[in-house]
C-alpha positions in Angstrom: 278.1 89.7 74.9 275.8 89.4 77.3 278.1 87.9 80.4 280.8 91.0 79.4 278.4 93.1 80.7 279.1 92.5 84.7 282.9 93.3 83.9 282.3 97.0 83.2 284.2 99.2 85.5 282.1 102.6 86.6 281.6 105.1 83.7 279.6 108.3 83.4 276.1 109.2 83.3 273.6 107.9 80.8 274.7 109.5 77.0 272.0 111.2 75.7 270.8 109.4 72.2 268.7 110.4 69.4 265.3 109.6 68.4 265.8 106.3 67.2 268.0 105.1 69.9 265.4 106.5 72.3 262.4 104.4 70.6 264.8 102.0 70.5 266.3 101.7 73.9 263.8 103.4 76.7 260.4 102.6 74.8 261.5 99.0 75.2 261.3 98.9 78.9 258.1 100.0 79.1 256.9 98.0 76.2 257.5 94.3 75.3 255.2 93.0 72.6 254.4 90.0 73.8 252.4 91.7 77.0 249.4 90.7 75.9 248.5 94.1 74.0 245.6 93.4 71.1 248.1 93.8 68.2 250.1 90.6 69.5 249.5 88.6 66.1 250.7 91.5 64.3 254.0 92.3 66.2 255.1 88.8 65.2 254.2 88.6 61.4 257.1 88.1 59.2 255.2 89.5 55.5 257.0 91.8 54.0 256.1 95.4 54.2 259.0 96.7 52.3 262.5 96.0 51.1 265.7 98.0 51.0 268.9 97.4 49.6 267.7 93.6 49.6 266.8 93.8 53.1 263.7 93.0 54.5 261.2 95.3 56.5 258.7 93.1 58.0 255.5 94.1 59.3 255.8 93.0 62.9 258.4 95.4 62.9 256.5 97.7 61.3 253.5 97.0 64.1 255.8 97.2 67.3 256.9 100.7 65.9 253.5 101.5 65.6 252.4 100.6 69.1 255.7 101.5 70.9 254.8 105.2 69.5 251.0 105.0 70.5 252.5 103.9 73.8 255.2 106.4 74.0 252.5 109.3 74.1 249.9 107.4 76.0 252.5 107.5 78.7 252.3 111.4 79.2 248.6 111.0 80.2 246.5 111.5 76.9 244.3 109.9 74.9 246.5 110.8 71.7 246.1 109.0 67.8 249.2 109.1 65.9 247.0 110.5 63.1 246.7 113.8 65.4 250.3 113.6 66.1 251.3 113.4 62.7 252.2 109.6 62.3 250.5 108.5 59.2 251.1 104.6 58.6 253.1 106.2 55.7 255.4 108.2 57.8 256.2 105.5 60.3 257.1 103.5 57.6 259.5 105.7 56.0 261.1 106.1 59.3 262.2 102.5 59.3 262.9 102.7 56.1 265.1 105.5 56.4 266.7 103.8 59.6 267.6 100.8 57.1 269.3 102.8 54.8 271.4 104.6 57.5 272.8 101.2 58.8 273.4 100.2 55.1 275.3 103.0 54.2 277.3 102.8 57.7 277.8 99.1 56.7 279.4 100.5 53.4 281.8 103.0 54.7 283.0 100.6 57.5 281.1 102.3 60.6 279.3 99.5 62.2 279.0 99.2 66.1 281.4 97.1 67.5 280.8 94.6 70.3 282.3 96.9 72.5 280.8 99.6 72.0 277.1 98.0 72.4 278.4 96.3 75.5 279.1 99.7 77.3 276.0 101.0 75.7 273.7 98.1 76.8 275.6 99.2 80.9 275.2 102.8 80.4 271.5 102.1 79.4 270.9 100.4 82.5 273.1 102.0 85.1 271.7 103.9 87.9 273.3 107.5 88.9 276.3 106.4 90.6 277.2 103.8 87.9 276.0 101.1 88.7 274.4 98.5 86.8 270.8 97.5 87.5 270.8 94.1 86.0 272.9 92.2 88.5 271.7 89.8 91.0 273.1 89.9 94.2 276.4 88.0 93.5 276.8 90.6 91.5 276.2 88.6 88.3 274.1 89.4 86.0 270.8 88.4 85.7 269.8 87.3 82.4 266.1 86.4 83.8 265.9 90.5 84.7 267.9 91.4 81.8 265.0 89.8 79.3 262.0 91.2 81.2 263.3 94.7 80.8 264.2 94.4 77.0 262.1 91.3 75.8 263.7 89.9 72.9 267.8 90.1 73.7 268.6 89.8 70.2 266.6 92.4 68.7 267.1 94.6 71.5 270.8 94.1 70.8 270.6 94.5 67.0 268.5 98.0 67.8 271.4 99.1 69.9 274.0 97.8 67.0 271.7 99.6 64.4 271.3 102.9 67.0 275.0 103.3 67.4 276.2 102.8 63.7 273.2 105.6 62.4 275.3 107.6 64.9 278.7 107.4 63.9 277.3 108.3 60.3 275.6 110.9 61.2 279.1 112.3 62.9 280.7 111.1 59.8 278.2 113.2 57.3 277.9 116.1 59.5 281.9 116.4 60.5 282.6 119.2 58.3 279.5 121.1 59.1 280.3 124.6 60.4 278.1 127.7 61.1 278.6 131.7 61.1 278.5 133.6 64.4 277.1 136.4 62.3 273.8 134.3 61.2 273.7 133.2 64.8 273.7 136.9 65.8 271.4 137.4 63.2 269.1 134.8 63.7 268.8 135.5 67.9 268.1 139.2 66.9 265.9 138.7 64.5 264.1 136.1 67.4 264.4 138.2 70.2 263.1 141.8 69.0 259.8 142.2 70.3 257.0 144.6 69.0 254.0 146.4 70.5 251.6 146.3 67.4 247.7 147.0 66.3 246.7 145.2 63.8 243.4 144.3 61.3 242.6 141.4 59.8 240.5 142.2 56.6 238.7 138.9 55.8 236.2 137.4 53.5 233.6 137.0 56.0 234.2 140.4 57.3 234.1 142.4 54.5 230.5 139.9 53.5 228.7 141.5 56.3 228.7 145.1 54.7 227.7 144.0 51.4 223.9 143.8 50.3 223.1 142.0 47.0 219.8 142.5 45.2 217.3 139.4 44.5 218.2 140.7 40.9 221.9 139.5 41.6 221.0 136.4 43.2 218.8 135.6 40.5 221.6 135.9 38.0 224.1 134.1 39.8 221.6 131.1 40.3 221.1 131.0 37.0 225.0 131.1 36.1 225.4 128.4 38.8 222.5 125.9 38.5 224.2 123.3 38.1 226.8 123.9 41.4 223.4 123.2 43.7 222.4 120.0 41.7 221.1 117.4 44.5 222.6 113.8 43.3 220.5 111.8 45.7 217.2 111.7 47.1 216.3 114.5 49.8 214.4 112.7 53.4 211.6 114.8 55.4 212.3 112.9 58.4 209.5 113.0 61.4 211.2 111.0 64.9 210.6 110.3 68.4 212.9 111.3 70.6 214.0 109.7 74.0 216.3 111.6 76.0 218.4 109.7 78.0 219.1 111.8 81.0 215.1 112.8 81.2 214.3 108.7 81.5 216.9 108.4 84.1 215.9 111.3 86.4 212.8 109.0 88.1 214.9 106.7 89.2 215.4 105.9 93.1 219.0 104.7 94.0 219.6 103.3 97.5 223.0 103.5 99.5 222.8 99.5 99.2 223.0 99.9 95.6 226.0 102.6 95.9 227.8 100.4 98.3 227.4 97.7 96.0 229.0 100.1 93.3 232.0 101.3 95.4 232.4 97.4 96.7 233.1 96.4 93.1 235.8 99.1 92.0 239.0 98.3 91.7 241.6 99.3 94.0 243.1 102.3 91.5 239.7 103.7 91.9 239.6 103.5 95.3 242.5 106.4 95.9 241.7 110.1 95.9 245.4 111.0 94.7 248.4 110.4 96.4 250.7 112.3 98.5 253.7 114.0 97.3 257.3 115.8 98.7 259.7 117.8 96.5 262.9 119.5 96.0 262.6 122.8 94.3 265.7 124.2 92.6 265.4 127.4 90.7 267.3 128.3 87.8 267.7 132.5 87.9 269.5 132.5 85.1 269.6 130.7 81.4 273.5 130.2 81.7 273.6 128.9 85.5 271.2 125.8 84.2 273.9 123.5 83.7 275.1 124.1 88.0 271.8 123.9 88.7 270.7 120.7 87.2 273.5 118.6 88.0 273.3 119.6 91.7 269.8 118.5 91.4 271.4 115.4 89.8 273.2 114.6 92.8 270.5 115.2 95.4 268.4 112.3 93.6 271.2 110.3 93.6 271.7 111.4 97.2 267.9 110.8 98.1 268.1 107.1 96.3 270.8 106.0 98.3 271.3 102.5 97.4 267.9 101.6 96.8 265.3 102.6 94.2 262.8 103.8 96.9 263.6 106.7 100.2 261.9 107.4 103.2 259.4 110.4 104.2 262.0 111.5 106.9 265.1 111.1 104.9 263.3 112.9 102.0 262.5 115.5 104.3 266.0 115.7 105.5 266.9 116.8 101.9 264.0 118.8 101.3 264.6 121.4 104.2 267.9 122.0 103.5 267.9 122.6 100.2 264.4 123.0 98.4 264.0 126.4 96.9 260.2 126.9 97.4 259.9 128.1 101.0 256.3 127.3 101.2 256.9 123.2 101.1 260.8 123.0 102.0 260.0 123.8 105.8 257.0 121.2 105.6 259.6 118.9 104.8 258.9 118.9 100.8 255.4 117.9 101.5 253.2 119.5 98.7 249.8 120.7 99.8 246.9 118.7 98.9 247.3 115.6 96.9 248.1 114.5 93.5 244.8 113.4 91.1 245.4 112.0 87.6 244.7 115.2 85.1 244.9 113.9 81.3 244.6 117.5 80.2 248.1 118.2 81.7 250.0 116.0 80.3 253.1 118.1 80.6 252.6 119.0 84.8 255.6 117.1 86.6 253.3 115.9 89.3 251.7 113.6 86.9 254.4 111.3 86.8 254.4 110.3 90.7 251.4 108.8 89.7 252.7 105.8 87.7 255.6 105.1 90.4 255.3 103.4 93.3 255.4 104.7 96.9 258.9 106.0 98.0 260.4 106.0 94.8 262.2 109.4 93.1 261.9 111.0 90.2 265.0 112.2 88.5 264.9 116.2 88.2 262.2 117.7 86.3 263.0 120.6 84.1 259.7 122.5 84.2 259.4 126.2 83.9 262.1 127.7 85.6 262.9 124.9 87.9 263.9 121.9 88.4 262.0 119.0 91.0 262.4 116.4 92.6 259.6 114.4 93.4 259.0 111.5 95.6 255.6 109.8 95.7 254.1 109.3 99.3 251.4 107.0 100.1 247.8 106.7 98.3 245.5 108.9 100.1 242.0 106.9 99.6 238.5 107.6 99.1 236.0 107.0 101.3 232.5 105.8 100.0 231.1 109.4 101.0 233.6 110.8 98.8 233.1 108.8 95.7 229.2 108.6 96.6 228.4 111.7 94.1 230.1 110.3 90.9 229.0 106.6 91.8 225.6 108.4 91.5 226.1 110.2 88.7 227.6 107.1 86.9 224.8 104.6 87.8 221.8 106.7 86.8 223.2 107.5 83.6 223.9 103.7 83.2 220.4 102.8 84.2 219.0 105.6 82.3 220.8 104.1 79.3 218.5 100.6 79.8 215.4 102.6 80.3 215.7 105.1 77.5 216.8 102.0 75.1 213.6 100.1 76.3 211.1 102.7 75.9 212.7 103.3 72.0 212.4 99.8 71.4 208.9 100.5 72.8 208.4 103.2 70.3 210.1 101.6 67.7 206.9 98.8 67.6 203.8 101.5 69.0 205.5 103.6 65.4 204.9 100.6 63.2 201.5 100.1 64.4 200.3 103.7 64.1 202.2 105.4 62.3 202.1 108.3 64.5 205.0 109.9 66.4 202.7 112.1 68.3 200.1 109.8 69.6 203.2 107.4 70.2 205.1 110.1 72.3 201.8 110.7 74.3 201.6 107.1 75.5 204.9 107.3 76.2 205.7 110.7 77.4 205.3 109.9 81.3 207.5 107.2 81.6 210.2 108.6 79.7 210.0 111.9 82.0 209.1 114.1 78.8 206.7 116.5 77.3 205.3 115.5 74.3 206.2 118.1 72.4 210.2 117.7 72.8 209.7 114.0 71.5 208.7 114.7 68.3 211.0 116.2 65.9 211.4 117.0 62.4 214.5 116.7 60.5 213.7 118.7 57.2 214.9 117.4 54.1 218.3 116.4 54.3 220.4 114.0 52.5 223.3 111.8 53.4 226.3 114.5 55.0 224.1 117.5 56.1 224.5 118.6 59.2 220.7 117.9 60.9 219.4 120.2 63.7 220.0 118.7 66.9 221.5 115.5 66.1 224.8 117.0 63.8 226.6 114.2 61.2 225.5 111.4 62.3 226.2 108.0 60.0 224.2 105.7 62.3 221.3 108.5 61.8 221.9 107.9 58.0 222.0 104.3 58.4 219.0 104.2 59.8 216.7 106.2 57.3 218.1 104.9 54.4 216.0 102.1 53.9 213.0 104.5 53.9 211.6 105.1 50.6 207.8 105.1 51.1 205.4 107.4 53.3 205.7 106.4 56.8 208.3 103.7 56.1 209.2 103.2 60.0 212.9 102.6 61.0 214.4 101.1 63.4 216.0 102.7 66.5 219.0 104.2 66.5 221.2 106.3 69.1 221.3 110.1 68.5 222.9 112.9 70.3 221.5 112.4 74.2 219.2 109.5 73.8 217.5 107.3 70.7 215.5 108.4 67.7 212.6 105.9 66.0 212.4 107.4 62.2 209.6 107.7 60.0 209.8 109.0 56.6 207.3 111.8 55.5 208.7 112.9 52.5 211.3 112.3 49.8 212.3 114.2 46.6 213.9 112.9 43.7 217.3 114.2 42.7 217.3 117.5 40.7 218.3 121.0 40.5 216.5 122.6 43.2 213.7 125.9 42.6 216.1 129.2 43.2 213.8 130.0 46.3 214.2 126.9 47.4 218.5 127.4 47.6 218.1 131.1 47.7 220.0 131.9 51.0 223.0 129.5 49.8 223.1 131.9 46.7 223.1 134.5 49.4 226.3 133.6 50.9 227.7 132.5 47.8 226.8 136.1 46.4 228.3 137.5 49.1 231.7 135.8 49.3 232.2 136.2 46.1 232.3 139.8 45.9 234.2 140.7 49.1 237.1 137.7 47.6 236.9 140.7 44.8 237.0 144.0 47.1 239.3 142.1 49.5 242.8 143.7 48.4 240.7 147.0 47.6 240.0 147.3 51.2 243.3 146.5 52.6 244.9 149.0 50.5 242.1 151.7 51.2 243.0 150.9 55.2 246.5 151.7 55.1 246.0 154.3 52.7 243.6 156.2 55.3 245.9 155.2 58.1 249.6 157.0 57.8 249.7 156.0 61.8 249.3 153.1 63.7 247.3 155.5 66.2 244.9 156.5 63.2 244.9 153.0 62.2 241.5 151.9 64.5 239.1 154.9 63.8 240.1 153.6 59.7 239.3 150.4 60.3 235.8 151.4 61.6 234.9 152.9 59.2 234.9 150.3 57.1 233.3 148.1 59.2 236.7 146.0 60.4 237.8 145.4 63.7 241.4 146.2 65.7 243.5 144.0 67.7 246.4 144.7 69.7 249.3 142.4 70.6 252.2 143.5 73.1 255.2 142.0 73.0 255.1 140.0 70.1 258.1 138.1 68.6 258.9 136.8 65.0 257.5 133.3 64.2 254.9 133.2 66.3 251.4 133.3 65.6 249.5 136.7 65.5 246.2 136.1 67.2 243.8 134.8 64.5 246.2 135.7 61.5 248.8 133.0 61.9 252.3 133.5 61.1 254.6 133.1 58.0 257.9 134.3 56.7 255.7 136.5 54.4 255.1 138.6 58.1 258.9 138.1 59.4 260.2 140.1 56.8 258.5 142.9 56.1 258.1 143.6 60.2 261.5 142.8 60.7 262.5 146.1 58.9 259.8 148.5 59.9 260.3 150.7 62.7 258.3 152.0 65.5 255.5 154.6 63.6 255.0 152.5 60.8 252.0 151.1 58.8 253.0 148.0 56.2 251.5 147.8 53.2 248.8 144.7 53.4 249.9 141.2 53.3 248.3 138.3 52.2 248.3 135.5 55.0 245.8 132.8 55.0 243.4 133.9 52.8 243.1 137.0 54.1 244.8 140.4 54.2 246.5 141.4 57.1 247.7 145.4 57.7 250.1 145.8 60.5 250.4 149.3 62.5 254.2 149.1 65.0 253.5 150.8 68.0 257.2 150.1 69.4 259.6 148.1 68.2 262.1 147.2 71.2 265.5 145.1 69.7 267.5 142.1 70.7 269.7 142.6 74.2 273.3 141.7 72.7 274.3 141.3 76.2 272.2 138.5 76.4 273.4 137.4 73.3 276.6 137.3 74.4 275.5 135.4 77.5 274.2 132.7 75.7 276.5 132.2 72.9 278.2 129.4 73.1 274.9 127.3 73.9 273.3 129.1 70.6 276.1 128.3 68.5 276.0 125.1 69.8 272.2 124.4 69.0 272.8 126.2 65.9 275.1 123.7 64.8 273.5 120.9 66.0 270.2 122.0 64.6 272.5 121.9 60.8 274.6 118.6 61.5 270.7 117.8 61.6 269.8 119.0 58.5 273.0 117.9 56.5 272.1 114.3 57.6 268.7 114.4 57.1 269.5 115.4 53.7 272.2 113.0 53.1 270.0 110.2 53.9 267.2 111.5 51.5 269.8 112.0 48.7 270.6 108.2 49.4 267.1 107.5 49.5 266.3 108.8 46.2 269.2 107.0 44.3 267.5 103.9 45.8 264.4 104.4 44.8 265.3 105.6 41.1 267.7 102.3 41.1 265.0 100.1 42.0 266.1 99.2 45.8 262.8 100.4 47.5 260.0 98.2 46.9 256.6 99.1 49.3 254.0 96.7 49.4 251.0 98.8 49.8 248.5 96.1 50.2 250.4 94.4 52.9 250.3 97.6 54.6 246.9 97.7 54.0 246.3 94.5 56.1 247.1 96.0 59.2 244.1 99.3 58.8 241.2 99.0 60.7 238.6 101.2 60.1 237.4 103.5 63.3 234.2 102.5 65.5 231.4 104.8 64.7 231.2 107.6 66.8 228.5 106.6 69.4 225.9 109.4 70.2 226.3 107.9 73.4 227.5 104.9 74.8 225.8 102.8 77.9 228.7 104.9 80.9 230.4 102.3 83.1 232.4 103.7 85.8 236.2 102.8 85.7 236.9 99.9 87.6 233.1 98.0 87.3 232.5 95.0 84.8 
């Protein structure tokens, strides 16, 4: 198969592939398993995670999918967890489980890749702009030894693209009667794009709580009706501590330029650059339907700035650039953007970013951001001098020595504790050489118990690690990082577990109290707003009155979030068919009520509509060839699983968790680069 793939004539651009085929396909080349990553051993274990249809899902296979996911977002310049993004361990597994089913069922109805049609997907894959194909040495052969760096394993690699291909061809199969009405496309665009101007009060819990007043009387009652809900299961700690501060024990020291130098010396070259330089094209898109024009002429001028190579000069960049950037300011500087480039991980989605992982001279292909499309080149690293890096080499060092000296003088306290027995004669010995006053270095926790929140050091589990073994009187214990430094514990007090004294838990039965009866004059209030409100203009002076506050939103649009109150279907409808004057009746959305005054109601532009049609209608169909599949497969799924054909083996799944580091109060800094 391989050797076939040199015999190709030219073909179009790259097809564009779904989700699978793109984990698949373009994760792979910037992934291989075997580079060395910490989850080798896993990538390459053949126990069985799950079977379908008889077929094995293995959980190396299960682990690359796992990493080539953590590595797909890592790539757009975050420090992102699956779990944030949504990827449970359960979810990624029923993605490959749902992929197996899709290339069973092709398998049954006769729809499986054939060796042609991977071949010209393998070229296409790896074919630059003008056609040609990447992997050929310069016989014009192909070069098997590039060909298995960029993919790793051929044979999987293959079998993905086999597997990608035939999920397609079902899908087209499933989906091929799938039609949609131009009148719920109309609908659905006008329902989208009618924009109100509205004021609008949110009548919550914790608003409606502020007004209300509840005797001692009352709390006394409900405490007694509710003992039990405040019954303390474990013991309760009176913790006294020192406290070291870390950034206080560092302030003293004296750091020479020697010691700087010595700092900068030892970085590695990636830390060494202030940014780099970058040119661009600029092509604007004025309109939604001249996108298409627009971004295959900026197709062709980064083909056009490539030339035969991956990489392009400054001055033939520039070339480009002044003759046909959009952006006035840069095009007649030859493309050259002002300033430089520095990595930002908080804009992952800024097309500058990606210059930064390419090497000097090369070109992106256009950029779609906004309403534009670029075409970057990256210029040469632009370095920093010692003086420039001097104030975070500073900043980096001291907290790094500070670290050492605040950990010594803990230990310090840790053993002056255990011989006294008294944090504040201990924190006046050492208050001078920890830069203190002696009063900020003893603290007193209260009495808390294992999940409280404790004044100035939050949930801590190393904090609760570190009393528990305290059960007596000035029981020392041993040091422990906190928020901003270290704490040496000392146990003053403990109580047993009980039902606390009703002073003792009186301002929790406050807010209990409270809650309770606003949750009960909650809809009461909503419906007294709107019913002293027949205008959206009377609907503020209402509001305070009883004690709630207004917001106004211009402009908004269905099925997007309303400030604080969120969105739901439960809002789309009932503001869909107001009109401008209204006031709706309350609606219940997230716990609270919601009461909605329009202040203009401005409808869909048909023209647009018409405009855009055949790309909605296209999107609209797409988005239900989606859905019809998506069902399909689950239908297919749930036969299986009745029948027996799914098996998941939990605990083998279970071999691959690892539980998260504790969350450090504060680690020792190191600046990137040093050892």
């Amino acid at each position: 198969m391989l050797k076939q793939l040199s015999k190709f004539e030219r073909t179009s651009k790259v097809l564009i592939l779904g989700f699978v085929a793109l984990m698949a396909v373009s994760l792979v080349l910037f992934f291989r398993p075997n580079s060395g990553s910490s989850g080798v051993e896993a990538t390459r274990s053949q126990e069985v995670v799950a079977t379908v249809g008889g077929e094995d899902i293995t959980l190396g296979e299960f682990a690359t999918q796992k990493q080539n996911l953590q590595t797909s977002f890592a790539r757009f310049g975050g420090q992102i967890s699956l779990m944030q993004m949504g990827y449970t361990d359960d979810k990624i597994l029923d993605g490959l489980i749902q992929k197996k089913i899709a290339v069973q069922e092709a398998r049954r109805l006769g729809l499986e890749a054939s060796a042609a049609e991977v071949n010209e997907r393998i070229r296409k894959t790896f074919s630059d702009a003008s056609g040609k194909l990447t992997l050929l040495d310069a016989s014009g052969k192909l070069d098997m030894a590039k060909y298995q760096q960029r993919v790793g394993d051929v044979a999987a690699f293959e079998r993905d693209v086999a597997e990608d291909i035939a999920r397609e061809k079902l899908e087209a199969f499933v989906a091929a009667s799938v039609r949609v009405s131009e009148d719920d496309v109309q609908s659905d665009y006008k329902k989208k794009n009618t924009a109100f101007d509205l004021t609008y009060v949110i009548v919550s819990t914790t608003k409606v709580a502020e007004k209300i007043q509840p005797t001692d009387d009352e709390l006394k009652a409900y405490y007694d009706q509710h003992k039990t809900d405040y019954n303390i299961l474990v013991p309760q700690k009176n913790i006294r501590y020192v406290f070291i501060d870390q950034d206080k024990s560092g302030q003293k020291l004296q750091i020479t330029d020697k010691e700087l130098h010595d700092e900068y010396d030892g970085l590695k070259p990636e830390y060494k650059q202030a940014g780099v330089k970058v040119q661009q094209i600029v092509l604007r898109v004025a309109r939604q339907d001249l996108d298409a024009a627009v971004k295959e002429k900026a197709d062709g001028l980064a083909t056009k700035a490539r030339g035969a190579g991956e990489t392009t000069t400054e001055a033939a960049f520039a070339d480009l650039a002044k003759g046909n950037s959009e952006d006035p300011a840069t095009a007649k500087t030859g493309g050259w953007v002002n300033g430089i480039v520095k990595k930002n991980p908080n804009k992952p989605d800024d097309p500058y970013q990606r210059v930064l992982d390419m090497q000097p001279g090369e070109v992106t292909d256009p950029i779609k951001y906004k309403n534009a499309y670029y075409i970057l080149r990256r210029g040469d690293p632009v370095p920093k001098t010692f003086e420039d890096a001097k104030p975070e080499l500073l900043v980096s060092l001291r907290n790094r020595r500070g670290y050492t000296i605040a950990q010594k003088i803990a230990q310090k306290a840790q053993d002056r504790l255990k011989e006294t027995k008294d944090p504040q004669k201990v924190a006046q010995e050492l208050a001078a050489e920890a830069n203190m006053n002696v009063a900020d270095m003893v603290r007193e926790t209260g009495f808390i118990k294992p999940g409280d929140d404790v004044k100035e050091i939050g949930n801590s589990q190393q904090f609760e690690q570190a009393i528990a073994p305290l059960n007596n009187p000035n029981d020392i214990g041993e040091r422990t990082g906190i928020k901003n430094g270290f704490a040496v514990p000392m146990l003053v007090e403990q109580k047993p577990p009980r039902i606390p004294d009703f002073d003792e838990v009186k301002e929790k039965v406050r807010v209990a109290v409270k809650e309770e009866k606003a949750k009960s004059q909650l809809e009461q209030k909503a419906k007294d707003l709107v019913a002293s409100a027949k205008t959206p203009g009377e609907l503020k002076a209402a509001a305070e009155r009883l004690g709630l506050e207004t917001k106004a939103e211009a402009n908004y649009k269905l099925s997007t979030p309303l400030g604080e109150a969120g969105s739901s279907v439960l809002l789309d409808d009932p503001l869909y068919a107001a009109k401008a004057g209204d006031v709706l009746q309350p609606i219940f959305l997230n716990q609270n009520y919601l009461v909605i005054g329009v202040n203009k109601r401005t409808d869909a532009d048909l023209t647009e509509y018409a405009k855009q049609r055949d790309s909605l209608m296209q999107s609209a169909l797409t988005e239900r060839k989606n859905q019809v599949f998506e069902d399909y497969l689950s239908a297919v799924k749930t036969r299986m699983e009745q029948a027996g054909k799914i098996k998941v083996y939990k605990d083998v799944l279970a071999t691959l968790e690892q539980e998260e580091p504790e969350a450090q109060p504060r680690r020792q800094p190191r600046l990137p680069g040093t050892q």
